[in-house]
N, C-alpha and C positions, 0 to 999 in steps of 0.2 A: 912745826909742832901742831897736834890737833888741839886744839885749846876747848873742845868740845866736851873734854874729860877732866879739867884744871878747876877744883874747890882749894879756897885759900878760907882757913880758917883765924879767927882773931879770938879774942878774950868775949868777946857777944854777941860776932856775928860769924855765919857761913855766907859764901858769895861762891853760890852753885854757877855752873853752867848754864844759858840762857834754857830754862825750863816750860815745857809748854803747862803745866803744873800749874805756872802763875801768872798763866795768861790774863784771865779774866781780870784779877786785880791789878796786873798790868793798865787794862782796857779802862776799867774804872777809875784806878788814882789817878793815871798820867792825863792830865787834863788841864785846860789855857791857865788855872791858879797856878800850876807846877810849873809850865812852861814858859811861864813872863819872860825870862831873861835865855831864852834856850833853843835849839833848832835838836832836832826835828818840832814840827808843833806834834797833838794829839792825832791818832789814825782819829778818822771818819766813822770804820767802822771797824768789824771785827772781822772781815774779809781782808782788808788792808793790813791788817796787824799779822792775819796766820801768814801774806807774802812776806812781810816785813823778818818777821820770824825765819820763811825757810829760809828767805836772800842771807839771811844772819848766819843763819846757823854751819849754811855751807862754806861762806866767809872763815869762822870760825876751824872747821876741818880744816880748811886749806890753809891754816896759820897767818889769818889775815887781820882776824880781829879777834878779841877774846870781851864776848859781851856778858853779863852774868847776872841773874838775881841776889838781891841783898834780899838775906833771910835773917831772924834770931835765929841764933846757935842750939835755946833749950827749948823753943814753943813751934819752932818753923814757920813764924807769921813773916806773911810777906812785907819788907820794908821798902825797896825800894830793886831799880836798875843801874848798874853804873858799866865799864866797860873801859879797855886798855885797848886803844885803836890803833891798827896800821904799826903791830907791835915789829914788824921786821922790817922797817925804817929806823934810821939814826934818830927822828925826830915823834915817838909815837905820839899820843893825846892822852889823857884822862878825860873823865866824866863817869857824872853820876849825877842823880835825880833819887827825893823820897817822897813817898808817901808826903801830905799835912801831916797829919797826928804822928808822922815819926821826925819830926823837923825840934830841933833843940836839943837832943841828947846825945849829940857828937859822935853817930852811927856815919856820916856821911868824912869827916874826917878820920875816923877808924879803918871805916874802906880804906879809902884811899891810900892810906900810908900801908896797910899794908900792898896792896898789888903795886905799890910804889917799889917799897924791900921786896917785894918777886920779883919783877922786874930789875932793880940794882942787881939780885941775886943769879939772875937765868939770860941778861936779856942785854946787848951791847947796841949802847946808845950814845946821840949826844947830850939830848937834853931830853927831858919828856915834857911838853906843852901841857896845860890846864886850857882851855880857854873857857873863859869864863866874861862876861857883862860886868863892863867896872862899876855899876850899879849893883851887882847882885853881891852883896856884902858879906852874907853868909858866903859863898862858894868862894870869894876873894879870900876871906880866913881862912879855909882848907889849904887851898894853893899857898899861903903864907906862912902856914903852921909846918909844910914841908920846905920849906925855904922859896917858895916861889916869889919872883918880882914880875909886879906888874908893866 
């Protein structure tokens, strides 16, 4: 599957295809506040980010990862990245990453459950992994809200 082409829409967000669109606030929000509990850390620069991007994107063609921007559904502001990794393994990943200012109004478990139900719905697996820093409490509640055990 090209997952190059794959938007899942929810009740207040779109979660487009890894767009170069929103690079730049990619560049700017994803930085060490966001990433305390997280790997990759922040690109360096913005040379590092457009490789990071095409390595992605071709990943993506080849049905290897489906990485996306989190958008609002009515304004298109950019909220965040998340991404269903190594979807054509028994065992794929979640993750996702927002913005600060979009952190507390439950966009970040919204994602998730849904490309969780796509995935339940298109995708034959045995479990799907969250990994997530048993400190990072917020993302443990995501993972938990879909049934995840730590």
């Amino acid at each position: 599957m090209d997952y190059a082409t794959l938007t899942i829409e929810t009740e207040r967000l779109k979660l487009i295809p890894l767009s170069n669109k929103y690079k730049e606030d990619v560049f700017r929000e994803f930085k060490d506040e966001i990433t305390t509990y997280m790997y990759p850390k922040p690109n360096e620069s913005m040379e590092a980010l457009d490789k990071h991007y095409e390595e992605t994107l071709e990943e993506m063609k080849r049905g290897e990862d489906y990485s996306f921007t989190v958008i609002d559904k009515n304004t298109e502001e950019f909220l965040g990245r998340g991404g269903l990794h190594q979807p054509h393994t028994r065992n794929p990943e979640l993750g996702i990453w927002l913005k600060k200012s979009a952190h507390g109004n439950g966009y970040g478990r919204e994602a998730m459950t849904a490309v969780k139900k796509w995935a339940d719905e298109n995708l034959r697996y045995e479990y799907i992994a969250y990994p997530v820093d048993k400190r990072n409490i917020a993302s443990r509640k995501i993972a938990e809200s879909m049934g995840g055990k730590i």
